[in-house]
N, CA and C of each residue as an Amber inpcrd file, in Angstrom:
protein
   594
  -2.1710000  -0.8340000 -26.6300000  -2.0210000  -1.9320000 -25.6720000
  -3.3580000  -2.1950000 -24.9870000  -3.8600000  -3.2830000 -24.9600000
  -5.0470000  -3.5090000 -24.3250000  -4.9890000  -3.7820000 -22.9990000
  -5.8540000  -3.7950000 -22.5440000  -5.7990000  -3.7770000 -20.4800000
  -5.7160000  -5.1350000 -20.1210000  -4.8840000  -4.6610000 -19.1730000
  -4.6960000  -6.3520000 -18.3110000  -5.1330000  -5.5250000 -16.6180000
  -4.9940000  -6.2110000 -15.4560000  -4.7220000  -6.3990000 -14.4170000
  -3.4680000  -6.0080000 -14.1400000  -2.6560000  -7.0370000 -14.5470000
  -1.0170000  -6.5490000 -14.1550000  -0.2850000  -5.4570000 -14.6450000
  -0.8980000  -4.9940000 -16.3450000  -0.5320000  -4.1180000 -16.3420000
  -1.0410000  -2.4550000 -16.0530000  -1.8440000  -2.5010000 -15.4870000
  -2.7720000  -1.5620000 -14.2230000  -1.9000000  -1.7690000 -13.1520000
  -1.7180000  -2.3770000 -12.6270000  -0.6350000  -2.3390000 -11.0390000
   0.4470000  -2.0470000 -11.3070000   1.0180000  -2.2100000 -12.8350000
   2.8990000  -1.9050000 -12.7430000   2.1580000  -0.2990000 -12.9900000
   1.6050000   0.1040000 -13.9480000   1.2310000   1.2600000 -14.3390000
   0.8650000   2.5910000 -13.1150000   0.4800000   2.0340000 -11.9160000
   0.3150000   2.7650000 -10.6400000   1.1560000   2.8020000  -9.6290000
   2.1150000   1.5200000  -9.4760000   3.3370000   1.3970000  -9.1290000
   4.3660000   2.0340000  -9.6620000   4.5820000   1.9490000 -10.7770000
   5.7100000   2.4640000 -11.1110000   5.6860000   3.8510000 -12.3130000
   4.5780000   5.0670000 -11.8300000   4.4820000   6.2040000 -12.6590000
   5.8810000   7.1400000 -13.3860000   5.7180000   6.9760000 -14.6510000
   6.6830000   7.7560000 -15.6160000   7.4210000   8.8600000 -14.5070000
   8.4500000   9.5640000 -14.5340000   8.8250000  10.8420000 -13.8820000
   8.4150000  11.6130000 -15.0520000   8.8360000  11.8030000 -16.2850000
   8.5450000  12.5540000 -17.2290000   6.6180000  12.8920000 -17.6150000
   6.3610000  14.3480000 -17.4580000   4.7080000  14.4160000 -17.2740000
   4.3520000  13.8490000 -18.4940000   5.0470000  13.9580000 -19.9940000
   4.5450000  13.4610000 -21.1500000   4.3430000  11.8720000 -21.1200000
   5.5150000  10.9570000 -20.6370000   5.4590000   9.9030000 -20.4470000
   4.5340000   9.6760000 -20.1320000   4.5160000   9.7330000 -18.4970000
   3.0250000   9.4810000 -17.6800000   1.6510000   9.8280000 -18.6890000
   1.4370000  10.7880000 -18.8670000   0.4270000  10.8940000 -19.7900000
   0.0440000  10.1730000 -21.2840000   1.2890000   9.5620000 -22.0980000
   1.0360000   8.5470000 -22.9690000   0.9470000   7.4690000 -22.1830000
   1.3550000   6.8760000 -20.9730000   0.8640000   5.2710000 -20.2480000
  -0.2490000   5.8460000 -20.2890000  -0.8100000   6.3870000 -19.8230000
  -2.4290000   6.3360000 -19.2770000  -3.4030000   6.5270000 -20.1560000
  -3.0210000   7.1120000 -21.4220000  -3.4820000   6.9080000 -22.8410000
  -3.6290000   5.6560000 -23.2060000  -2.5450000   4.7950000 -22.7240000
  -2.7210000   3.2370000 -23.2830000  -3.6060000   2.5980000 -22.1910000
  -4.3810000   3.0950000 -21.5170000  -5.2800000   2.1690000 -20.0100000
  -6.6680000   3.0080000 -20.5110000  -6.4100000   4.1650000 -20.2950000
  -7.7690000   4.7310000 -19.9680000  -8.1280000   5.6580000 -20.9940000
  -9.4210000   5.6960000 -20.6590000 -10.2780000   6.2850000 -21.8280000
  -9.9920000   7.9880000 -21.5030000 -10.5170000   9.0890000 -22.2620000
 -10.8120000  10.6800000 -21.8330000 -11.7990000  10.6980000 -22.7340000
 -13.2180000  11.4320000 -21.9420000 -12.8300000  11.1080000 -20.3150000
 -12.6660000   9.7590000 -19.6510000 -12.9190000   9.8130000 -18.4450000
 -13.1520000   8.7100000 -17.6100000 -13.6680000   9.0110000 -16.2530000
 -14.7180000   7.9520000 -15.7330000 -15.4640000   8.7030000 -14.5970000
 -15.0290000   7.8090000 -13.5300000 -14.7150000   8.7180000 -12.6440000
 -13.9850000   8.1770000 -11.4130000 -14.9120000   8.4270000 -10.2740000
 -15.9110000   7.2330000  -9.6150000 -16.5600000   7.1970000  -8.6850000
 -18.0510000   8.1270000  -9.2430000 -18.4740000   8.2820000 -10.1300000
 -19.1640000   8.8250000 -10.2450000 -18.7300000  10.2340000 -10.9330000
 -17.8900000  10.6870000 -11.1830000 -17.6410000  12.0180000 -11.8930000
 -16.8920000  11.9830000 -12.6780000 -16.8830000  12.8100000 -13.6130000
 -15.8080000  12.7450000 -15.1980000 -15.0450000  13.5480000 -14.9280000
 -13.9870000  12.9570000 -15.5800000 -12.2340000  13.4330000 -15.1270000
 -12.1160000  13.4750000 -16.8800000 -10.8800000  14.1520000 -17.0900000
 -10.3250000  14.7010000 -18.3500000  -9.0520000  13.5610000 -18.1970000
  -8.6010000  13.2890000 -18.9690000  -7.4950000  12.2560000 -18.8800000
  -6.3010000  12.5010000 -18.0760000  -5.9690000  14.4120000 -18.3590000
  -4.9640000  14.8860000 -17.7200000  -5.1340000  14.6530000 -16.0810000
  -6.5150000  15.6160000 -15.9360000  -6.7600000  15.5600000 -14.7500000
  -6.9230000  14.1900000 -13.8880000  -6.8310000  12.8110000 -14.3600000
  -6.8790000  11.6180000 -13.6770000  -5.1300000  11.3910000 -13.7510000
  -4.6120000  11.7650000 -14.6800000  -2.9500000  12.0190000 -14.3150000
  -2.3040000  13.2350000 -13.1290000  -2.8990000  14.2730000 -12.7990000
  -2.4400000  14.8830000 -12.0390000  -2.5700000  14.7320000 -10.2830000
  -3.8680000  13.3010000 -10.5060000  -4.2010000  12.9740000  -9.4070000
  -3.1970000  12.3190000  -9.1650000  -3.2880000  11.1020000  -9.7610000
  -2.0770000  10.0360000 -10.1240000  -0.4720000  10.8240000  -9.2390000
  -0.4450000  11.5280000 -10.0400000   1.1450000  12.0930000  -9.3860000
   1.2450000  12.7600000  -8.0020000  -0.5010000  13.7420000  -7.6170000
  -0.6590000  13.7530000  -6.6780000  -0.5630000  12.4390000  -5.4050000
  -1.4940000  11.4240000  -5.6570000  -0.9110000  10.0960000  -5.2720000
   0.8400000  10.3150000  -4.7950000   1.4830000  10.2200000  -5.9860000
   3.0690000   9.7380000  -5.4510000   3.5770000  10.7190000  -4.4920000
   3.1960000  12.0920000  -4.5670000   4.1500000  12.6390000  -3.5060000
   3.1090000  12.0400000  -1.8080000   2.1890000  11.3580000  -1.8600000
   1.7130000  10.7250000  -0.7900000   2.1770000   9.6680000  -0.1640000
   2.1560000   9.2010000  -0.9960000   2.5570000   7.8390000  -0.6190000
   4.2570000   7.1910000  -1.4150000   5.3320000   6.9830000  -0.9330000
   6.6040000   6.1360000  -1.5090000   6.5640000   4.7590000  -1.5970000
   7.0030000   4.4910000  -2.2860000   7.3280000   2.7180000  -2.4390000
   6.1520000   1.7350000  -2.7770000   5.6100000   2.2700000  -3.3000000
   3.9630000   1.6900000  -3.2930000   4.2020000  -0.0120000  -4.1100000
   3.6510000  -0.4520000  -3.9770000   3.3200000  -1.7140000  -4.2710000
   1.7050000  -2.4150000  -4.0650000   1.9430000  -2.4770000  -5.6580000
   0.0770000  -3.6340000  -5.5230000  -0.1270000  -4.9370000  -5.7670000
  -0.8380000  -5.3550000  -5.2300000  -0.8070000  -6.9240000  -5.3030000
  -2.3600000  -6.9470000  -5.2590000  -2.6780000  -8.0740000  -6.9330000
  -4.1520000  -8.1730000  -7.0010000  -4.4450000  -9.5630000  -6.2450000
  -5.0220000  -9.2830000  -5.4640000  -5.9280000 -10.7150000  -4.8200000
  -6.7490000 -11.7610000  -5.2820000  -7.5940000 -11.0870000  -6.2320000
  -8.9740000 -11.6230000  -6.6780000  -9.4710000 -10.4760000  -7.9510000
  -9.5210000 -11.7620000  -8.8450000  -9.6530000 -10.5830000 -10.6180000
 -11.1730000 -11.3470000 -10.6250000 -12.3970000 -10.8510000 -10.9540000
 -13.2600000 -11.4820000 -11.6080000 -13.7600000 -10.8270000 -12.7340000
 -14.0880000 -11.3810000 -14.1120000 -14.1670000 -10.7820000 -15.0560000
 -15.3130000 -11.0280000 -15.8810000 -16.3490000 -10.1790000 -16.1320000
 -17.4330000 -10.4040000 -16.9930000 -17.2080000  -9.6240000 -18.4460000
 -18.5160000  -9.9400000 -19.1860000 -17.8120000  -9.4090000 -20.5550000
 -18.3190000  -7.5840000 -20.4590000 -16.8160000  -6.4610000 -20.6710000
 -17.3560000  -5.0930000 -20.2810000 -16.7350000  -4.7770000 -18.8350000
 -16.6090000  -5.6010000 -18.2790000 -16.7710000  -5.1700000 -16.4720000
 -15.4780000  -6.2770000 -15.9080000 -14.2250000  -5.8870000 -15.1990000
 -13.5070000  -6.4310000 -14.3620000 -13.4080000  -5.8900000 -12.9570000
 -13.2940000  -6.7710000 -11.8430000 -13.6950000  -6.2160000 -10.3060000
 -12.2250000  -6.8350000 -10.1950000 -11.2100000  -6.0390000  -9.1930000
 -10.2160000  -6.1580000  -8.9260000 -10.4300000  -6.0190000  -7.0830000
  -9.8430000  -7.2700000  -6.3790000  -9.5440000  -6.4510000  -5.3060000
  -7.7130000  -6.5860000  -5.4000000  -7.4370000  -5.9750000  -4.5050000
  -5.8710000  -5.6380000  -4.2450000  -5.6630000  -4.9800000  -3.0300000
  -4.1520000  -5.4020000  -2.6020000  -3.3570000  -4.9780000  -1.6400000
  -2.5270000  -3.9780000  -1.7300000  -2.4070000  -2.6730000  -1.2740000
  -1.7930000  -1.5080000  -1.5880000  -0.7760000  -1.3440000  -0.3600000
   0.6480000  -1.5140000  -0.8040000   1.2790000  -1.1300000   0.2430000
   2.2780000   0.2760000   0.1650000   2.4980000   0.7210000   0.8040000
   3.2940000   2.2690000   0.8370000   3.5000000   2.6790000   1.8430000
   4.3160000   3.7090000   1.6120000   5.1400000   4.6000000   2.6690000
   4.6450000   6.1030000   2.8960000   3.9850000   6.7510000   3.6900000
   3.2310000   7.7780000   4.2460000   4.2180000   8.6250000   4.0300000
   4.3400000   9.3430000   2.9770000   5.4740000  10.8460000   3.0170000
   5.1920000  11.8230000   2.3430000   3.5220000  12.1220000   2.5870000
   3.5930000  13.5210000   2.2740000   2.2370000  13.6330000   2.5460000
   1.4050000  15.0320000   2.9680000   0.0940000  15.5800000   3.6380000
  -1.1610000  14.4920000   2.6570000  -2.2000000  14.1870000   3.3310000
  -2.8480000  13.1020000   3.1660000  -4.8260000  13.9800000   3.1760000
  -4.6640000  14.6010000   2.2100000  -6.5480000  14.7870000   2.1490000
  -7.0970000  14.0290000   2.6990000  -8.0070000  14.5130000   3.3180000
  -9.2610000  13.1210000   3.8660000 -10.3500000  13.4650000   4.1050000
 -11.5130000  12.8530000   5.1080000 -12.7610000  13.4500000   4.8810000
 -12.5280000  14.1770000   6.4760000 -11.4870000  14.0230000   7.1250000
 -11.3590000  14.7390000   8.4920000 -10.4030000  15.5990000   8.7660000
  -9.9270000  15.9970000   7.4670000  -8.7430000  16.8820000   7.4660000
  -7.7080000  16.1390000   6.6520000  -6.3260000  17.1020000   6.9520000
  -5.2490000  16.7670000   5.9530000  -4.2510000  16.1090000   7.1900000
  -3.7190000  14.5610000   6.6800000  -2.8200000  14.5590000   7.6380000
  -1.5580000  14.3110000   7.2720000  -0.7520000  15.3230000   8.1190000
   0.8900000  15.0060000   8.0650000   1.2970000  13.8520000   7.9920000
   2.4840000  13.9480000   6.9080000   3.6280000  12.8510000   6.8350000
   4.0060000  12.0780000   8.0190000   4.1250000  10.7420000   8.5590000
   4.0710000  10.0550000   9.4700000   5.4430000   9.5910000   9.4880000
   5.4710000   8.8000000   7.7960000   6.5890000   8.0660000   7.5310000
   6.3270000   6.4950000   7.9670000   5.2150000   6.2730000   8.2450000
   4.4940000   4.7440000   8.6070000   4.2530000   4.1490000   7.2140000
   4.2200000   2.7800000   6.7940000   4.0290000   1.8870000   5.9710000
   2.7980000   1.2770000   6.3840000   1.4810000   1.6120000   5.0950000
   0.3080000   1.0880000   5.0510000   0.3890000   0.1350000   4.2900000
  -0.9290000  -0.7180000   4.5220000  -0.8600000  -2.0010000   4.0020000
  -2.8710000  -2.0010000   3.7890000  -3.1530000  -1.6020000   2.8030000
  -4.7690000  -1.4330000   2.7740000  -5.2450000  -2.3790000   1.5930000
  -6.4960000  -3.0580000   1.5500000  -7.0800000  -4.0630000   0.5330000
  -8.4850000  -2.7730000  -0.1540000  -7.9480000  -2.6780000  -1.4710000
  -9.0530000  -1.5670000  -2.0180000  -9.7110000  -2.4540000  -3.1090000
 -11.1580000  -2.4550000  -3.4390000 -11.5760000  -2.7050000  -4.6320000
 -11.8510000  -2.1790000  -5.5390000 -11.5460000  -2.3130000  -6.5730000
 -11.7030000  -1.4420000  -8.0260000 -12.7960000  -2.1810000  -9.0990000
 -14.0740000  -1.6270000  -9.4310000 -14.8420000  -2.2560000 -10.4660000
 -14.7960000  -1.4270000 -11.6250000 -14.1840000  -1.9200000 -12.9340000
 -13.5800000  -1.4250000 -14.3830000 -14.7850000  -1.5100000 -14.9200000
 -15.2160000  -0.8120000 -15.8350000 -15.6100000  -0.5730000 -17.0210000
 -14.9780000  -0.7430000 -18.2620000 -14.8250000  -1.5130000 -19.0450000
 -13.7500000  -1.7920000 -20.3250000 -14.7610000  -1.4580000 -21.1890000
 -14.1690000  -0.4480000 -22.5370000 -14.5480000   0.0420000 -23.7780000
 -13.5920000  -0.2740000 -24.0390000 -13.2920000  -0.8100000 -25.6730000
 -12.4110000  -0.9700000 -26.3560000 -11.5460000  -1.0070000 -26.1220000
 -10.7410000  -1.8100000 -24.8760000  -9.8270000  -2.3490000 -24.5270000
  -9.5030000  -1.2330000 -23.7810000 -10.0880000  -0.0720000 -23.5450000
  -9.6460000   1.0850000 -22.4470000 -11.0490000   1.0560000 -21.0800000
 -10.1710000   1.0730000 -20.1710000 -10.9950000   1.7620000 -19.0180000
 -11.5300000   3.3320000 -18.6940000 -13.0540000   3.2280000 -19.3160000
 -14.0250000   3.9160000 -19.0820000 -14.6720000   4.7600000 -17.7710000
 -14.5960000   3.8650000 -16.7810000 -15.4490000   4.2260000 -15.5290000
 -14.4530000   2.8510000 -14.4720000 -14.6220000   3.7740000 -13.1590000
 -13.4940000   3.0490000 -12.2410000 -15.0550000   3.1830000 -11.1060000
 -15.2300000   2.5740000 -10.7280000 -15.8420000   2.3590000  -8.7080000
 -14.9870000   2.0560000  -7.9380000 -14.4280000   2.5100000  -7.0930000
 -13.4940000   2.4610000  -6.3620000 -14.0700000   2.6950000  -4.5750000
 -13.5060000   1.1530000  -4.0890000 -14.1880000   1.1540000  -2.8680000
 -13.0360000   0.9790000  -1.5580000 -12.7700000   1.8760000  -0.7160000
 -11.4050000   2.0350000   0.2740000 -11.7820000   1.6630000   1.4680000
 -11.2080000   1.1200000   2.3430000 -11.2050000   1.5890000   3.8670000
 -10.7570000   2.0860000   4.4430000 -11.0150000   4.3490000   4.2130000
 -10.9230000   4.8720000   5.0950000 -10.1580000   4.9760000   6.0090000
 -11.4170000   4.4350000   7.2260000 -11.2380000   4.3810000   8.3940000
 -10.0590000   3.2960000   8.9510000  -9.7190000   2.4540000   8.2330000
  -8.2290000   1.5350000   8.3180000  -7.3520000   2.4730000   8.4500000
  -7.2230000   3.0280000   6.8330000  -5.9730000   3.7090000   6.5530000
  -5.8680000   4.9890000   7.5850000  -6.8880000   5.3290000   8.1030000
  -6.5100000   6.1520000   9.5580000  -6.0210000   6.0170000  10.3880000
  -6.5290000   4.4310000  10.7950000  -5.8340000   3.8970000  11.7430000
  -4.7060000   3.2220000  11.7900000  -4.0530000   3.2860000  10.4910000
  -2.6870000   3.1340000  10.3060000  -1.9090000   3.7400000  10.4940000
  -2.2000000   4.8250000  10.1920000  -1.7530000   6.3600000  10.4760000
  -1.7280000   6.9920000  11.5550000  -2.0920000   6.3920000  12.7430000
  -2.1390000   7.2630000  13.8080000  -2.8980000   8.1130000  14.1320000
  -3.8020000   8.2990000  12.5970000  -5.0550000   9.8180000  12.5650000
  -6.1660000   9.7480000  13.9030000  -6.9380000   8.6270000  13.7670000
  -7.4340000   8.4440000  14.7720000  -7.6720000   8.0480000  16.1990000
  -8.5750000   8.7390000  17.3040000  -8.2320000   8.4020000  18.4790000
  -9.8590000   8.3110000  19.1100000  -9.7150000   7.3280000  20.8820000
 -11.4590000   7.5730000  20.9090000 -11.7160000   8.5600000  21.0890000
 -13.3340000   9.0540000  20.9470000 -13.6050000   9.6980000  21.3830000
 -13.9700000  10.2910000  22.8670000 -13.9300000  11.8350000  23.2940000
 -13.6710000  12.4570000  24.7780000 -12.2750000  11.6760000  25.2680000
 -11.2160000  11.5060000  24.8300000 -10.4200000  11.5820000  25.1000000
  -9.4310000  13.1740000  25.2970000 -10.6590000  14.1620000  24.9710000
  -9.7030000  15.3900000  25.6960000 -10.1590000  15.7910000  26.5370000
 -10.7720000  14.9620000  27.5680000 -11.2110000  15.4660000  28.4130000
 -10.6580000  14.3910000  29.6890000 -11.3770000  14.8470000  30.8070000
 -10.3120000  14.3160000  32.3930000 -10.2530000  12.4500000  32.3910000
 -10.9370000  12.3980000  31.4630000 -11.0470000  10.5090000  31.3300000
 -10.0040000  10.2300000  30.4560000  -9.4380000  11.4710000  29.6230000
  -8.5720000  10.9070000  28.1910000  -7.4050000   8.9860000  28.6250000
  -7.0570000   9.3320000  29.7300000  -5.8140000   8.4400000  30.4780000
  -6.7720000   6.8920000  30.4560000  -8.3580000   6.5240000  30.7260000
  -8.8280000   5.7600000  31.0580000  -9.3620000   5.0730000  29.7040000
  -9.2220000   5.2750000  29.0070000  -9.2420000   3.9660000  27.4500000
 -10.7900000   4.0810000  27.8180000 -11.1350000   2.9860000  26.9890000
 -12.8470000   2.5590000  27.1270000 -13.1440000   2.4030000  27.9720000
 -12.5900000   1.8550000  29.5670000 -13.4640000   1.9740000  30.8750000
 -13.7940000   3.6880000  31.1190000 -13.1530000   4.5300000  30.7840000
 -13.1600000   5.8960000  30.7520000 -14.4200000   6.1150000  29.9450000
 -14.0780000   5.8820000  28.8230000 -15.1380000   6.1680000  27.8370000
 -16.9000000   5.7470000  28.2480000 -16.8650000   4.6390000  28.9230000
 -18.1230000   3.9180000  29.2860000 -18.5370000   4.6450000  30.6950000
 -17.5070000   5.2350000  31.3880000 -18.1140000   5.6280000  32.5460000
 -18.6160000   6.7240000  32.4450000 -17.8220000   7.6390000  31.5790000
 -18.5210000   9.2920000  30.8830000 -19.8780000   8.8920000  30.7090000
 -20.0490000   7.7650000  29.5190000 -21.5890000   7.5830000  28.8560000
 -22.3680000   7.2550000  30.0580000 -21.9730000   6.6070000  31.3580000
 -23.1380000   6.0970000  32.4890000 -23.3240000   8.0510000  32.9980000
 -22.1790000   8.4050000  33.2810000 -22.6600000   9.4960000  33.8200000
 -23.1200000  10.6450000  33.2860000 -22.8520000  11.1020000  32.2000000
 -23.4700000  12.2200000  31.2450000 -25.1040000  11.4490000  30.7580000
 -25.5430000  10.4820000  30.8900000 -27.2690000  10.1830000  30.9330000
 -27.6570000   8.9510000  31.2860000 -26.6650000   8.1680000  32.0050000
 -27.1600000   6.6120000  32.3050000 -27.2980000   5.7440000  31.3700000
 -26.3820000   5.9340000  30.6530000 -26.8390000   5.0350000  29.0730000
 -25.8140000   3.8670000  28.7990000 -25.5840000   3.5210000  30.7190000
 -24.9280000   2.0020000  30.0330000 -24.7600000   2.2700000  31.4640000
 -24.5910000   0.4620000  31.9500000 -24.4980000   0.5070000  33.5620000
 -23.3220000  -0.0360000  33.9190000 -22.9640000   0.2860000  35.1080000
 -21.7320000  -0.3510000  35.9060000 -21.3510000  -1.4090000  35.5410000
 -21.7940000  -2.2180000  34.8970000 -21.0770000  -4.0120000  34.6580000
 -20.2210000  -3.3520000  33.2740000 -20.4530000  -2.6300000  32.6160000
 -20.3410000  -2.7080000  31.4250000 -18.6490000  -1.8160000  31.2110000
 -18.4990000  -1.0640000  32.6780000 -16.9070000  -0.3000000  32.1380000
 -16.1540000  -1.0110000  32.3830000 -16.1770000  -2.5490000  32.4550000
 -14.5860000  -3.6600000  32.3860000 -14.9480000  -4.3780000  31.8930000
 -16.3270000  -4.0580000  30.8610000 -16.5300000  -5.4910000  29.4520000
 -15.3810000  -4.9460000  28.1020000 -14.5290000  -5.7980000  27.8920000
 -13.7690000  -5.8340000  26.5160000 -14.5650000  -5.1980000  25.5530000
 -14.1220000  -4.1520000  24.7120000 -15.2790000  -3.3990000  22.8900000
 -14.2480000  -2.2590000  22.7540000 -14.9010000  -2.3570000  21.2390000
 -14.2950000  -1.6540000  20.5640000 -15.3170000   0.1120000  20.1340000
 -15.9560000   0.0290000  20.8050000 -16.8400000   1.1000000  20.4930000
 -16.1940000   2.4080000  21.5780000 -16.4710000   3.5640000  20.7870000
 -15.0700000   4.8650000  21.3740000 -16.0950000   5.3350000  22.4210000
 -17.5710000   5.3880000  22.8810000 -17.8540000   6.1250000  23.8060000
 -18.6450000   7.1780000  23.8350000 -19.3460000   8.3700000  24.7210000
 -20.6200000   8.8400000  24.1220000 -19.5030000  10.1980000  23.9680000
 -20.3340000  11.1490000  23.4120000 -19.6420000  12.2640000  23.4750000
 -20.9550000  13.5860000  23.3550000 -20.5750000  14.8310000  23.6380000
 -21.7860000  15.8270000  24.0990000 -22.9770000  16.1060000  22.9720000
 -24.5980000  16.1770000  23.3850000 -24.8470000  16.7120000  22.2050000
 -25.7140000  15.4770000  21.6520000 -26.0200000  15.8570000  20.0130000
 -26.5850000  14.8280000  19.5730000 -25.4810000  13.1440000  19.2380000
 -24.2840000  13.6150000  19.4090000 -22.9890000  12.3490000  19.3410000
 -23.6450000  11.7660000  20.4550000 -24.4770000  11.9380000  21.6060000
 -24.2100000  11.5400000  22.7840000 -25.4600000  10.6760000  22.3780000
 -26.6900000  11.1950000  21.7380000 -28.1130000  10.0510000  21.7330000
 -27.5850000   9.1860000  21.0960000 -26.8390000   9.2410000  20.0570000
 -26.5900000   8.5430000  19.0160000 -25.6500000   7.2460000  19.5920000
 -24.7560000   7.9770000  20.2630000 -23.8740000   6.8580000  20.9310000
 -24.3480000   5.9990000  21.8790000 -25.5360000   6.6070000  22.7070000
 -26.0480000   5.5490000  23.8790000 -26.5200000   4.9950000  22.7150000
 -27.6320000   4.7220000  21.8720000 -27.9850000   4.3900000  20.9070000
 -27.0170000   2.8520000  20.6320000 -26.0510000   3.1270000  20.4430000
 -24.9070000   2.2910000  19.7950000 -24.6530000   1.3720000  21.4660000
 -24.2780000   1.7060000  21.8830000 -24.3400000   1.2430000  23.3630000
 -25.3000000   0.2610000  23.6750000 -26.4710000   0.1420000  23.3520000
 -28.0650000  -0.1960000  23.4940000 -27.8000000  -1.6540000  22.8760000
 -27.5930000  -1.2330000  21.8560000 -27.7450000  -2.2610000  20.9190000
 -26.5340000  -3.4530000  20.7300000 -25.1310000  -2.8000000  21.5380000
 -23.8990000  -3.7640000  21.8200000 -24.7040000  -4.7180000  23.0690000
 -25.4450000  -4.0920000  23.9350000 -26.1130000  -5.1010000  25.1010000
 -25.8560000  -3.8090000  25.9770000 -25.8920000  -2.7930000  26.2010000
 -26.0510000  -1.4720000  27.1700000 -27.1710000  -1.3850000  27.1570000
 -27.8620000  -1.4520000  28.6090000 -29.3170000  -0.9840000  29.1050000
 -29.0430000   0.3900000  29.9690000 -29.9370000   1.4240000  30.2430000
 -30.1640000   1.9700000  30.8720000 -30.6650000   1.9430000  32.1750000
């Protein structure tokens, strides 16, 4: 079977239960090996991820947005939606089952050999899907300001080194605040450059 788009999304949507199954679909998509982000995977091992995937996420559903296709090379973006039910690797730890429904736009750039996919680039947002999740929070929020949101956050940064002044803890932003240490140059830093003077 040669590669499509659609049939890549039913194929990730809707994975075989049987391990042999699953492993002949993905025979019909992808090459072994195949390099995923930069590293070579064994065919199995891009199936065990795969299933890893499902106990993560339930109900998944993809929806491609935008296919563009050169000759060798297809760029997919898509809409990934699912149900959070089971521990979640990440680059900040593992996070517990929530049971929340994400809704994330990922891009995928294919490599096509002989009608099989070769090499995947695969580009996420993270830091979304965290914040879908509940994972993330600002920063020094465990400390005696936690209750005060970003006026909290901005008044820590005036007082731990003066690195943003009084007008600035009832300006509207989205930036989390300084925190101890080198987080703290770095953050006045960030501060500076939103329009924070010293």
């Amino acid at each position: 079977m040669a590669f499509t788009v659609d049939g890549l999304m039913r194929l990730w949507d809707d994975l075989p239960a049987d391990p042999a199954a699953l492993e002949a679909a993905f025979r019909e998509v992808y090459a072994d090996p195949v390099v995923v982000n930069g590293e070579r995977r064994t065919l199995p091992e891009l199936v065990a991820m795969a299933s890893g995937m499902r106990s993560v996420f339930a109900d998944t559903r993809r929806e491609a947005i935008e296919v563009v296709e050169t000759p060798g090379h297809v760029a997919v973006a898509f809409r990934l939606r699912g149900r959070h039910v089971g521990p979640l690797p990440t680059p900040l730890g593992t996070v517990r089952p929530t049971g929340r429904t994400v809704d994330l736009r990922i891009i995928d750039i294919l490599t096509i050999t002989d009608g099989l996919i070769g090499a995947v680039q695969m580009v996420a947002d993270d830091l979304d899907l965290l914040m879908q999740l509940g994972a993330v929070t600002l920063a020094g929020q465990d400390n005696q300001l936690a209750g005060e949101g970003l006026a909290g956050s901005y008044r820590q940064a005036h007082e731990l080194g003066g690195c943003c002044s009084p007008d600035l803890l009832a300006r509207p932003a989205t930036w989390t605040g300084c925190a101890p240490g080198r987080r703290r140059r770095v953050a006045c830093r960030r501060l500076a450059a939103s329009g924070c003077r010293s």
